[in-house]
ROSE-4610 file (N, C-alpha, C; in Angstrom, 1 decimal, always signed):
// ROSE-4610
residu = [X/X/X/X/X/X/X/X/X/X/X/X/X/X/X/X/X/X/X/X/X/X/X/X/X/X/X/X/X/X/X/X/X/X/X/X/X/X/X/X/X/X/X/X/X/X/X/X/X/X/X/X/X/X/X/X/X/X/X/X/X/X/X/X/X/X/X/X/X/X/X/X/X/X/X/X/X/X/X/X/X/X/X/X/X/X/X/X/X/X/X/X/X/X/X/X/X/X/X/X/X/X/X/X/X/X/X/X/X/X/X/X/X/X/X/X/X/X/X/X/X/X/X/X/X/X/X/X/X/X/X/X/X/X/X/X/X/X/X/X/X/X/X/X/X/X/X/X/X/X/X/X/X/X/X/X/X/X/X/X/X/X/X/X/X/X/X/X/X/X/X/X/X/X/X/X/X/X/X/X/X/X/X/X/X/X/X/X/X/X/X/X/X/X/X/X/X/X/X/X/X/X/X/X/X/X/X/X/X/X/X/X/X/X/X/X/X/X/X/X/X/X/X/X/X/X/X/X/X/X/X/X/X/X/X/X/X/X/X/X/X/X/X/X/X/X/X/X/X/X/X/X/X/X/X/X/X/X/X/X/X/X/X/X/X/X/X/X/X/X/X/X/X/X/X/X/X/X/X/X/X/X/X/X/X/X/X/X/X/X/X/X/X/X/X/X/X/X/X/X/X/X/X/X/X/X/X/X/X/X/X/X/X/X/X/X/X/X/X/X/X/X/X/X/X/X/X/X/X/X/X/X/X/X/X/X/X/X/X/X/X/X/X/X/X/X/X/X/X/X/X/X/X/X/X/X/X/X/X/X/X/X/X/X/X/X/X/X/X/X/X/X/X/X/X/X/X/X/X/X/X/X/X/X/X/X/X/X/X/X/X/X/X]
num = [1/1/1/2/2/2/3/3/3/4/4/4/5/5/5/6/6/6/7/7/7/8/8/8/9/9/9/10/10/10/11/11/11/12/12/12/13/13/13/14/14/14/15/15/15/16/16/16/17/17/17/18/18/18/19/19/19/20/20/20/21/21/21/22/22/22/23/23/23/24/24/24/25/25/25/26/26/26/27/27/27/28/28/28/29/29/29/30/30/30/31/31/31/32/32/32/33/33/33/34/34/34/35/35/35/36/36/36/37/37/37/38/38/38/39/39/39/40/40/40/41/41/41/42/42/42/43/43/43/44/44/44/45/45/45/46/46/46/47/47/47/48/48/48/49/49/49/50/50/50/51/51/51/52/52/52/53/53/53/54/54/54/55/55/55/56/56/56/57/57/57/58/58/58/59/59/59/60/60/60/61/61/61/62/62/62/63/63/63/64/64/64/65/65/65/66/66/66/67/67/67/68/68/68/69/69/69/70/70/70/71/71/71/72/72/72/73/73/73/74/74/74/75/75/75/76/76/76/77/77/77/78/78/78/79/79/79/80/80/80/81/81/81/82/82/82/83/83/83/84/84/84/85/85/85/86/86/86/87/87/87/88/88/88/89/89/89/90/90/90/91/91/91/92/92/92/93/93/93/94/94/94/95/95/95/96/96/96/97/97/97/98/98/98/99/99/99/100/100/100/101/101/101/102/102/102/103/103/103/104/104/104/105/105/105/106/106/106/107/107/107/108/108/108/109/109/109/110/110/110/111/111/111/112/112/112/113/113/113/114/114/114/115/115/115/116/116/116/117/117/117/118/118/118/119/119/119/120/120/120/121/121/121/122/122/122/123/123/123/124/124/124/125/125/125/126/126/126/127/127/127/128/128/128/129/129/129/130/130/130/131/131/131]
x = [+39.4/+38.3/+37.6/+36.9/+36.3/+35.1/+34.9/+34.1/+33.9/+34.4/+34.8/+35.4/+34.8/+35.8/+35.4/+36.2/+35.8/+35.0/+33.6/+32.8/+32.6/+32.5/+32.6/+31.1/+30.6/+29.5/+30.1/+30.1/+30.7/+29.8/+30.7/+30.0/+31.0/+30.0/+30.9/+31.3/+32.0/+32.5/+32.8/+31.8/+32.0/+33.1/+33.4/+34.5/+34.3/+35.1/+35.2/+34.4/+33.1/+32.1/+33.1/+32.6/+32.5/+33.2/+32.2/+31.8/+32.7/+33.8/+35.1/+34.0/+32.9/+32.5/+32.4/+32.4/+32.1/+30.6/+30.6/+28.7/+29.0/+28.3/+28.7/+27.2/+27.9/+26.2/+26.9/+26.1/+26.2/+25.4/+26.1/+25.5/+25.1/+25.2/+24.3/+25.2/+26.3/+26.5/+27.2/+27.3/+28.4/+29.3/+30.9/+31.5/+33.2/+33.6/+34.2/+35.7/+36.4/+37.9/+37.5/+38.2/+38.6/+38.1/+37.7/+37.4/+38.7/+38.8/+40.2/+40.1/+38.6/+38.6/+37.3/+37.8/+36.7/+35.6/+34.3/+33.3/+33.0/+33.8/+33.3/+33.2/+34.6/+35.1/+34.2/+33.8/+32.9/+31.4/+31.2/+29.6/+29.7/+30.7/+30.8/+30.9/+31.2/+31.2/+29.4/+29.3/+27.4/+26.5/+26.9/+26.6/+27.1/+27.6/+28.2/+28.8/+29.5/+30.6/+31.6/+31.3/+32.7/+33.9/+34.3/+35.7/+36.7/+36.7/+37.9/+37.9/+36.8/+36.6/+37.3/+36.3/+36.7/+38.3/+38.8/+40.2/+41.2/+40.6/+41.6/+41.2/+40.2/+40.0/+40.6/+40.5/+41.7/+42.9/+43.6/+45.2/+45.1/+44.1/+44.2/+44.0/+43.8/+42.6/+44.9/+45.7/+46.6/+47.4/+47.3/+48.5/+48.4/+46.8/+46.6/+46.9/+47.2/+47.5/+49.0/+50.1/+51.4/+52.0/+50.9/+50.7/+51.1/+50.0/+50.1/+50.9/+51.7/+52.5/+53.4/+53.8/+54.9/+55.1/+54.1/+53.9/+54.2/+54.6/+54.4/+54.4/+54.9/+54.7/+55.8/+56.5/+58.2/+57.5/+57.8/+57.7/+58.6/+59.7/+60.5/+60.8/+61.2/+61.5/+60.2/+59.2/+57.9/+56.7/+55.9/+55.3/+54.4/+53.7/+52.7/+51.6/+50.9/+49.8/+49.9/+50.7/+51.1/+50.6/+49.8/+49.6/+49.4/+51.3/+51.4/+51.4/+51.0/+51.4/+49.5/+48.5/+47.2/+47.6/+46.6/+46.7/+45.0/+45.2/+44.1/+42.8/+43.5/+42.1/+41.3/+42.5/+42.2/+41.1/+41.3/+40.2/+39.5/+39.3/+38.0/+37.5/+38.0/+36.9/+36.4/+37.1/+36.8/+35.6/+35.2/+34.5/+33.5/+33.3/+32.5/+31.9/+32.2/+31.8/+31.0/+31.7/+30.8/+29.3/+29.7/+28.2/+27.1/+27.9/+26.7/+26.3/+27.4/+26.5/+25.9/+25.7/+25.0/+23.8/+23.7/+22.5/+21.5/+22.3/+21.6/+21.1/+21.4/+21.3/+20.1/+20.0/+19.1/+17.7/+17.9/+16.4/+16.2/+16.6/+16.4/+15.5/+16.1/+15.2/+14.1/+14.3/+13.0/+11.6/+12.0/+11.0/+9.9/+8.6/+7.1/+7.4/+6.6/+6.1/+7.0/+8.3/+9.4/+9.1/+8.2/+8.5/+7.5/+6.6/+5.4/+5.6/+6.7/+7.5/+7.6/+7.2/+7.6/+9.0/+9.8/+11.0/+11.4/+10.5/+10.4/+10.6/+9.4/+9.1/+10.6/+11.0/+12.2/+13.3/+13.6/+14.5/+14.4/+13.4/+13.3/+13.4/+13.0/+13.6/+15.2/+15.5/+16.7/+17.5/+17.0/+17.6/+17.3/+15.7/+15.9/+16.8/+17.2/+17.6/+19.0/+19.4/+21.1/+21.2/+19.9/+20.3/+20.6]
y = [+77.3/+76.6/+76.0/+74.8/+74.3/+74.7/+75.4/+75.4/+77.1/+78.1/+79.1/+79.7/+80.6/+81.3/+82.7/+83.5/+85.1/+85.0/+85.8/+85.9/+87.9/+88.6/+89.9/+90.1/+90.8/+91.6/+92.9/+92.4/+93.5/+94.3/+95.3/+97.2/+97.0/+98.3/+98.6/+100.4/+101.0/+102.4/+103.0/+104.1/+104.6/+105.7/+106.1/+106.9/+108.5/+109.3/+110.2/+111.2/+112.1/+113.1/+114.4/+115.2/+117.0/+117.4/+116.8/+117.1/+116.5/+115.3/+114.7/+114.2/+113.2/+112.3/+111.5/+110.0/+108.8/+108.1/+107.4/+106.8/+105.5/+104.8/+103.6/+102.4/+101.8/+100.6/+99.3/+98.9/+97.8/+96.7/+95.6/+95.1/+93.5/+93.4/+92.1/+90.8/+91.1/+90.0/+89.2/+87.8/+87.7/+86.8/+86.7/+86.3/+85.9/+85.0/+84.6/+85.1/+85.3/+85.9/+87.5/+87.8/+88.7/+90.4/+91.3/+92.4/+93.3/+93.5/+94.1/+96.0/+96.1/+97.9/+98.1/+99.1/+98.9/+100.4/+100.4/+101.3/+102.4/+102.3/+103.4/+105.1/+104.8/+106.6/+106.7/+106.3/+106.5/+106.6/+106.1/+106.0/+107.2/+107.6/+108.8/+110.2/+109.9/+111.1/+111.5/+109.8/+110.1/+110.7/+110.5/+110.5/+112.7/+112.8/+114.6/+114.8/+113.9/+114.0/+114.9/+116.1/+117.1/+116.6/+117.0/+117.3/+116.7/+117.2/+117.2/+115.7/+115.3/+114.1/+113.1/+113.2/+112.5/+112.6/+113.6/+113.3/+112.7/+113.0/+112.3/+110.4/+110.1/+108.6/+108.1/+109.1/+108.6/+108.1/+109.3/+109.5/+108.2/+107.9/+106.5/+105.4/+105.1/+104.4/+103.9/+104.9/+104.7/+104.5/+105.0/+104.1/+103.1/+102.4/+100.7/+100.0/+100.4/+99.9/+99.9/+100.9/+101.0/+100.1/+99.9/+98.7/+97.7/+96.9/+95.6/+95.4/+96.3/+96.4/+96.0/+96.5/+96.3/+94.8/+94.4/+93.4/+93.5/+94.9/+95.1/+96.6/+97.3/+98.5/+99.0/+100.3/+100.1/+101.7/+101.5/+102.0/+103.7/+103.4/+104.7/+105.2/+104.0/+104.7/+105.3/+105.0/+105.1/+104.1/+104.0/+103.3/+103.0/+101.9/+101.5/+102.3/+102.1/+102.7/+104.3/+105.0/+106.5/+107.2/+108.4/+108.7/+109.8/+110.4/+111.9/+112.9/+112.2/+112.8/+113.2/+113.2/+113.6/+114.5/+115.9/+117.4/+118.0/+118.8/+119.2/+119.2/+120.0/+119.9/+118.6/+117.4/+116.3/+115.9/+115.9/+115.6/+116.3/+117.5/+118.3/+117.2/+117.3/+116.7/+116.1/+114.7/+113.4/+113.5/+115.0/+114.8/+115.7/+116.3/+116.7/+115.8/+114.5/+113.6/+113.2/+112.8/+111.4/+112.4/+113.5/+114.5/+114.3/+114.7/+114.4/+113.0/+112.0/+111.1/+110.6/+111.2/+110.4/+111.6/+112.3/+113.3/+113.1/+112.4/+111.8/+110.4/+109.5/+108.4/+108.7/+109.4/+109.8/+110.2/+111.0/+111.8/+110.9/+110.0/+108.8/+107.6/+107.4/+106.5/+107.3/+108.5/+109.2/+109.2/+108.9/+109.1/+108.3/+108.7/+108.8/+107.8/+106.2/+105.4/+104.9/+104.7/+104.2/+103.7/+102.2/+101.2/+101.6/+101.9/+102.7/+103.0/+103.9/+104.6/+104.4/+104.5/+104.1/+104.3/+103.4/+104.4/+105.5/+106.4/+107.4/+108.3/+108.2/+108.5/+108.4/+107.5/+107.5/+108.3/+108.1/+108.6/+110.6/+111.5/+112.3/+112.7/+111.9/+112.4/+112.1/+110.6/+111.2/+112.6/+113.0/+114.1/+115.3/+115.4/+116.5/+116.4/+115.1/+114.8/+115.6/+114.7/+115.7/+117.5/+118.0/+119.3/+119.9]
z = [+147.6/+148.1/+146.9/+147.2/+145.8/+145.6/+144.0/+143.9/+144.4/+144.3/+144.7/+143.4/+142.4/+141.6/+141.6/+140.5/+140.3/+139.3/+139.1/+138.7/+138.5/+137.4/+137.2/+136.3/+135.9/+135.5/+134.5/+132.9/+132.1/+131.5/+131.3/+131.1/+130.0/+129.1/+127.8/+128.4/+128.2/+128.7/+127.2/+126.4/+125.7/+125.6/+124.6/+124.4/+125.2/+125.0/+126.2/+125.3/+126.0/+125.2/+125.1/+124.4/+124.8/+126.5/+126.6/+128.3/+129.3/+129.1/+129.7/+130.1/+129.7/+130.4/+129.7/+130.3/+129.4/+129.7/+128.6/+129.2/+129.5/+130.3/+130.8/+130.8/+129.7/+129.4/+130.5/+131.4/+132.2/+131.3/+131.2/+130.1/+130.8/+131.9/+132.8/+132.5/+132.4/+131.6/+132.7/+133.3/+134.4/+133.7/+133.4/+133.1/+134.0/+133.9/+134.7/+134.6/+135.8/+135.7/+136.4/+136.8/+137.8/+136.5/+137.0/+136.6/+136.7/+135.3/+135.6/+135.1/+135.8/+135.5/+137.0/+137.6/+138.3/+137.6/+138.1/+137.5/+138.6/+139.7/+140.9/+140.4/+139.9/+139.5/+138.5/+137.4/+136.6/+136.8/+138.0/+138.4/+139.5/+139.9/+141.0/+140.0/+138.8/+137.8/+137.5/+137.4/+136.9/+138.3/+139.0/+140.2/+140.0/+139.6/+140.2/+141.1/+141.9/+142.9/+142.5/+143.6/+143.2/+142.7/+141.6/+140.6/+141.9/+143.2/+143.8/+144.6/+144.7/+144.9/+144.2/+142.8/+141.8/+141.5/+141.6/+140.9/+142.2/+143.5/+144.7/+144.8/+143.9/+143.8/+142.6/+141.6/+140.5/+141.0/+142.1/+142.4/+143.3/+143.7/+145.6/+144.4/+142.6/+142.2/+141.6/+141.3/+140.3/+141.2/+142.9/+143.4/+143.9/+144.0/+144.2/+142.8/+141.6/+140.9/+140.9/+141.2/+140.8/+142.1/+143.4/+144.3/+144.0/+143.0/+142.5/+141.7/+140.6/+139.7/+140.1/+141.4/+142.4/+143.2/+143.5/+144.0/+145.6/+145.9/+147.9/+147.6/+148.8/+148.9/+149.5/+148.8/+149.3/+149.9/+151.4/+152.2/+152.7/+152.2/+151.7/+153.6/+154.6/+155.7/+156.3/+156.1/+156.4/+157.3/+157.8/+158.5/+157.1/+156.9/+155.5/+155.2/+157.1/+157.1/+157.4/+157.0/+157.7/+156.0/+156.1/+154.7/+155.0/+155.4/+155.4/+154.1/+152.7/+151.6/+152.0/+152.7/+152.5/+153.1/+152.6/+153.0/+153.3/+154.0/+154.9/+153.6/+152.6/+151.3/+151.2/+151.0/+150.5/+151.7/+152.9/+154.2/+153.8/+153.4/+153.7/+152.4/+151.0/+150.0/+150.4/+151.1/+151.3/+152.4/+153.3/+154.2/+153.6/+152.3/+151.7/+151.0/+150.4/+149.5/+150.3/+151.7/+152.4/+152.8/+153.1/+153.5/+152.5/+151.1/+149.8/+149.9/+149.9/+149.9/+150.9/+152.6/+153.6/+153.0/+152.6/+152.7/+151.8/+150.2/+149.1/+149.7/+150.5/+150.5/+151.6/+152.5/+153.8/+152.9/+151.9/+151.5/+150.5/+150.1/+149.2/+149.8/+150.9/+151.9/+152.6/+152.8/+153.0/+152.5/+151.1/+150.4/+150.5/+150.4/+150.3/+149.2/+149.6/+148.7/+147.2/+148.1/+147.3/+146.2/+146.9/+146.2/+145.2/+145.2/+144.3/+143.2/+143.3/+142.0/+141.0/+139.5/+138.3/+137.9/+137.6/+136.8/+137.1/+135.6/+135.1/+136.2/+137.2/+138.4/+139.3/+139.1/+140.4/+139.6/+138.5/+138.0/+138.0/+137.8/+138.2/+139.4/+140.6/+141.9/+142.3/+141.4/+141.9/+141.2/+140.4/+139.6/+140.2/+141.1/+142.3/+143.1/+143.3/+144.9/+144.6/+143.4/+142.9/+142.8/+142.7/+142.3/+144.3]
């Protein structure tokens, strides 16, 4: 369509700490061409999304990549959408994440005089909100 392109917003992703975490500077910048890293798993790490979470979005993050690599999806005598390789754990994470996060996102909008907040101020509640 004209007049329609990709437009992405780059972050610099520091090297890996002590702590197997990386720090992530969003850096405002919007530049053109398709984003070729996405920032979820890394903002779900800063975030403290259970370990089990986090590593079942790596595993969904490397087979939409080995996807595209592919360029279709070889089905293996399978229906596409059938995703018998998920196991009862994997649901539970996946229904433990979404709980943390409808429950962070609920007491977040709850809150007394949002918009009021300084920073400083918001940034310590959300750091209640996380414990």
């Amino acid at each position: 369509h004209p007049g329609v392109h990709n437009l992405h917003v780059t972050a610099h992703i520091g090297s890996e700490a002590d702590d197997g975490q990386r720090e992530i500077t969003m850096l405002y910048k919007i530049v053109e061409g398709v984003c070729q890293q996405s920032f979820g798993i890394h903002v779900a790490e800063l975030a403290k999304f259970p370990d089990s979470v986090v590593r079942l979005a790596r595993k969904k993050a490397e087979e939409l990549e080995e996807f595209e690599n592919l360029g279709l999806k070889e089905t293996s005598g399978r229906e596409a959408d059938d995703d018998s390789d998920a196991t009862s754990s994997q649901t539970q994470d996946i229904e433990a994440g979404s709980r943390l996060i409808e429950r962070f996102l609920t007491e977040f909008a709850d809150t007394p005089n949002l918009k009021a907040m300084t920073p400083a101020a918001l940034a310590r509640h959300v750091e209640e909100l996380e414990a």
